[in-house]
C-alpha positions in Angstrom: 0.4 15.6 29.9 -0.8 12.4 28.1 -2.2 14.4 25.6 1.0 16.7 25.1 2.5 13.3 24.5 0.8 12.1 21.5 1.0 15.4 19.8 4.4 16.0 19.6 4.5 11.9 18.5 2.2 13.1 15.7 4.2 15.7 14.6 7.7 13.6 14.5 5.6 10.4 12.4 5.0 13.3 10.2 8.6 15.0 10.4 10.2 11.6 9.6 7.6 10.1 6.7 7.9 13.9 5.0 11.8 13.9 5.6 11.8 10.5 4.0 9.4 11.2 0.6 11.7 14.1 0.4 15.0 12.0 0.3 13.5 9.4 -2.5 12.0 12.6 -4.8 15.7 13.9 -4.6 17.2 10.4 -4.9 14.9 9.9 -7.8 14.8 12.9 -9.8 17.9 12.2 -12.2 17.5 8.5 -13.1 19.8 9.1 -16.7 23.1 10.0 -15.1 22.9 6.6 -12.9 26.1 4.7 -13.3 24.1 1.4 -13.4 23.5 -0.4 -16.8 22.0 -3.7 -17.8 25.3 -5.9 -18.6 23.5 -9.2 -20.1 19.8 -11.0 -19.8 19.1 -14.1 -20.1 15.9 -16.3 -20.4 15.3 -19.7 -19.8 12.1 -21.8 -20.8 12.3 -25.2 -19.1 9.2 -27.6 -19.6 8.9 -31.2 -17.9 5.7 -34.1 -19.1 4.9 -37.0 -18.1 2.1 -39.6 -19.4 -0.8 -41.2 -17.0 0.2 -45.1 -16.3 -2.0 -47.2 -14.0 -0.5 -49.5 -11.7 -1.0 -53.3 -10.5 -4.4 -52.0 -8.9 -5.6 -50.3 -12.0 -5.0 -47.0 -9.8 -4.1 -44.1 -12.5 -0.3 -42.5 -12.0 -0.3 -39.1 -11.6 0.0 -37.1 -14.7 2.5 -33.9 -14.6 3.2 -30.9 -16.7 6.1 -28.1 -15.2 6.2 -25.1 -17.1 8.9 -22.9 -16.0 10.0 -19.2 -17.1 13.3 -17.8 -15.3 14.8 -14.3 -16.1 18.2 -13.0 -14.9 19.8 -9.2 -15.8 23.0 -8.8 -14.5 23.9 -4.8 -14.1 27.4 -3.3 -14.2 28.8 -0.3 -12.9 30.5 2.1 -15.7 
């Protein structure tokens, strides 16, 4: 009975992973008639130094460099 079990839970892991490749192809298959545009996009470069000091104790400061890229699209619906 175990056995009867597991194959009919094989066949509905299969049922439902076909059923769902099957929605995204047809979800997918006309990409130009989506209602979805890119509005604006912007970049921003942001970039942060700082120069090695030593201290009282002739202990060296820790010397930093930040380099930072950031992009943002904002879409629209037409």
């Amino acid at each position: 009975m175990n056995r009867i079990y597991t194959i009919i839970g094989y066949i509905a892991i299969i049922i439902a992973i076909s059923s769902f490749v099957l929605f995204f192809l047809l979800g997918c298959s006309n990409m130009n008639t989506l209602s979805v545009k890119p509005s604006t996009t912007t970049v921003i470069y942001g970039q942060d130094t700082s120069t090695a000091e030593k201290d009282a104790k002739n202990d060296v400061l820790t010397d930093t460099e930040k380099k930072s890229w950031s992009i943002k699209q904002v879409f629209k619906w037409e």
